[in-house]
C-alpha positions as CSV (number, residue, x, y, z in Angstrom):
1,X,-75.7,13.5,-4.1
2,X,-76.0,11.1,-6.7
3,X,-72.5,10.0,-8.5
4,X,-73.5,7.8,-11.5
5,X,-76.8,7.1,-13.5
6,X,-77.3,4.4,-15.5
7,X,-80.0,6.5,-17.3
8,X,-76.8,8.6,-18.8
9,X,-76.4,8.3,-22.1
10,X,-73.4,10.5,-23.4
11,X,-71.8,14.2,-23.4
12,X,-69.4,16.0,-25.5
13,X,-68.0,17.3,-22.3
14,X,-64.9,14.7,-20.7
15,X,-65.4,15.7,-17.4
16,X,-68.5,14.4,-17.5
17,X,-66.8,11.1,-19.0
18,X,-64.7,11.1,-16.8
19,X,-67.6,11.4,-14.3
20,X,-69.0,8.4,-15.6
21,X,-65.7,5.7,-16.1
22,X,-64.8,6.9,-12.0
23,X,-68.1,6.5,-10.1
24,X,-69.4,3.8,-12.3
25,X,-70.6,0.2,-10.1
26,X,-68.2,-3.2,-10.4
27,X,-70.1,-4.4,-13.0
28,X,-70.3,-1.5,-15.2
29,X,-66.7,-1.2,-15.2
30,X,-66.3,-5.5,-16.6
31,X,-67.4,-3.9,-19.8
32,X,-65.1,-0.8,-19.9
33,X,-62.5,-3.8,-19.6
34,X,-63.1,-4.8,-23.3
35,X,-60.6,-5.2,-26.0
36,X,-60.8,-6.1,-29.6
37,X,-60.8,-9.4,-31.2
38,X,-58.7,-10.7,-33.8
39,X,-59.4,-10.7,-37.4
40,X,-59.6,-14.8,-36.5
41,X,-61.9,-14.6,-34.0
42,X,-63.6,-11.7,-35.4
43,X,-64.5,-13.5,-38.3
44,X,-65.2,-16.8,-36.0
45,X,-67.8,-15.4,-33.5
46,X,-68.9,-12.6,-35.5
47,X,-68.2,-10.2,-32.7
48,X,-65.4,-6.8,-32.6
49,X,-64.8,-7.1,-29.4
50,X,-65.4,-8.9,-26.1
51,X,-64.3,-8.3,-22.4
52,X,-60.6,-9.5,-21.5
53,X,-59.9,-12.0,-18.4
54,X,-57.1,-13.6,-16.9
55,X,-55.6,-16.3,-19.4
56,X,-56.5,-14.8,-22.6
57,X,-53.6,-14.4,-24.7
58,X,-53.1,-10.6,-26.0
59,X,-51.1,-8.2,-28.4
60,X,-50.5,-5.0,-27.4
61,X,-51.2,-2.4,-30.3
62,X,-49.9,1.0,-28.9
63,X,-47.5,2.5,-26.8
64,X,-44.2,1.9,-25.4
65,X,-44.8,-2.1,-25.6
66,X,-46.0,-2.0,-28.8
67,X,-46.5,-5.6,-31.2
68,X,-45.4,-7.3,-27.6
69,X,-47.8,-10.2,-26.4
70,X,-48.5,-12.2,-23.5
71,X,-50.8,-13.8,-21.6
72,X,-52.7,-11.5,-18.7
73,X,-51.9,-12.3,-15.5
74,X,-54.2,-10.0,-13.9
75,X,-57.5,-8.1,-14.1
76,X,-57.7,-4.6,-12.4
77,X,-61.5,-3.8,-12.7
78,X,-61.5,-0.8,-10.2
79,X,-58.7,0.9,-12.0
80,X,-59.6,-0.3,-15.5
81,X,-56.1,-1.9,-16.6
82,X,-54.7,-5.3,-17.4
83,X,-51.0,-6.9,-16.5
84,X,-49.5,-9.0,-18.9
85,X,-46.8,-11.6,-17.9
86,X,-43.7,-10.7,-19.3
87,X,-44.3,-6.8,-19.5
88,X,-42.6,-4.9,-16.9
89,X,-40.9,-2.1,-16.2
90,X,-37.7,-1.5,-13.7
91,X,-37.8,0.8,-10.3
92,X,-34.7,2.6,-9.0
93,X,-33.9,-0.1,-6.7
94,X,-33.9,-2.5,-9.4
95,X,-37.0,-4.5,-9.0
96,X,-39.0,-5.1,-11.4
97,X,-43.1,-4.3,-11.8
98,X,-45.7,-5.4,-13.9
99,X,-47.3,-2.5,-15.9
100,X,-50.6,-1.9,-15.7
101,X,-52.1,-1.1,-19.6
102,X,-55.6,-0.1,-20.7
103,X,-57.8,-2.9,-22.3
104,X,-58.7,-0.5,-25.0
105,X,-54.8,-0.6,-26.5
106,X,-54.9,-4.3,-26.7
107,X,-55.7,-6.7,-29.1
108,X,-57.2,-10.3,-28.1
109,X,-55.2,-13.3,-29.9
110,X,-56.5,-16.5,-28.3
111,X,-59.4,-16.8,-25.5
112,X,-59.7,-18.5,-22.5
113,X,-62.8,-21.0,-23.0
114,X,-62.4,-22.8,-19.6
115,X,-66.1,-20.7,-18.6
116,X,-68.7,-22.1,-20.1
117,X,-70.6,-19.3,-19.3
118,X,-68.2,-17.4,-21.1
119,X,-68.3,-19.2,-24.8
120,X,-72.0,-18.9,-24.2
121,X,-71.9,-15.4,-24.0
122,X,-69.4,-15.2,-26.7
123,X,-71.8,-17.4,-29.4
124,X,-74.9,-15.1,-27.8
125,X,-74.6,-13.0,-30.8
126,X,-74.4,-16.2,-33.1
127,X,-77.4,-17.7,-31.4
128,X,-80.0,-14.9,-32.2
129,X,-78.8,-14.9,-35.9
130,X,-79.9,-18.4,-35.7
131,X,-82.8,-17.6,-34.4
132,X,-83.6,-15.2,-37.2
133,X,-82.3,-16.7,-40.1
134,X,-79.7,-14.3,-40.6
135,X,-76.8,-16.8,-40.1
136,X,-75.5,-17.8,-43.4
137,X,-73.4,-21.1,-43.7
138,X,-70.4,-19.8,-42.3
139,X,-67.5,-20.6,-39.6
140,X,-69.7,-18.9,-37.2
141,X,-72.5,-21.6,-37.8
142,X,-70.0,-24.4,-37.2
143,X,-68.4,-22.7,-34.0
144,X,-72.2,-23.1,-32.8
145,X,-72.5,-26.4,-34.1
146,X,-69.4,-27.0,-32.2
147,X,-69.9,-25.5,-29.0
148,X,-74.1,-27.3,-29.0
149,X,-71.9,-31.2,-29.3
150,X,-69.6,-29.6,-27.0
151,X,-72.2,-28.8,-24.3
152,X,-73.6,-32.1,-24.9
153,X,-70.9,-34.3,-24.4
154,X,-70.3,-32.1,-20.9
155,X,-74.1,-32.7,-19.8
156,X,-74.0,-36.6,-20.8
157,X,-70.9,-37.4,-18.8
158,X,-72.6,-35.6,-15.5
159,X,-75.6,-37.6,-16.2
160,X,-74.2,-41.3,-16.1
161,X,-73.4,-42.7,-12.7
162,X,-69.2,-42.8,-11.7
């Protein structure tokens, strides 16, 4: 029996949702682990939202930890939730235990940019407005200005002998 298509496109129906967050591949499920940018970085990359990873530095926008930040600690892709260093929650015997929230209640503040591959995927969007005269002379043209010099400066210093 076949669990999950990737030919499915939606249903009204949330056990059929439901259907389609459990069985879905690994890789599927790195995009279900997207949460939304700031109005900063909204306005920077030109993007809403963009998936979360260890590092980036969040704000989380409902529930019991409401307007609390931190930075994630660690990345749950199989059960879709996030841990956030300083939010945790006390057990019975007094420990204490990181608790696990959804990406979809938090709010990104500040990024990670270690991965290249990941500010390339992030200025993706910005590219193909390049590419089609759409981009206008705004902060997202210089963040791709930037990030061009930045890459570069990274290829020139593997080029010249130690």
């Amino acid at each position: 029996m076949k669990f999950w298509s990737k030919h499915w496109k939606s249903s009204k129906q949330p056990r059929k949702q439901r259907k389609c967050v459990c069985h879905a591949p690994l890789h599927v499920r790195h995009k279900f682990l997207s949460a939304h940018l700031s109005k900063e970085l909204r306005e920077k990359y030109k993007r809403r939202s963009f998936p979360v990873r260890k590092g980036d530095e969040v704000e989380v926008m409902q529930g019991k930890y409401k307007k609390k930040t931190g930075k994630i600690s660690r990345v749950d892709s199989n059960k879709i939730r996030v841990y956030i260093d300083g939010i945790t929650r006390k057990k019975v015997d007094g420990s204490e235990i990181p608790v696990p929230i959804h990406p979809s209640k938090l709010k990104i503040i500040n990024l990670n940019l270690e991965d290249k591959k990941r500010l390339e995927a992030l200025t993706r969007s910005l590219k193909k407005e390049e590419k089609h005269g759409t981009l206008k002379k705004t902060v997202g043209a210089k963040v791709l200005e930037s990030a061009k010099k930045e890459e570069k400066m990274g290829s020139a210093s593997k080029t010249r002998p130690a």
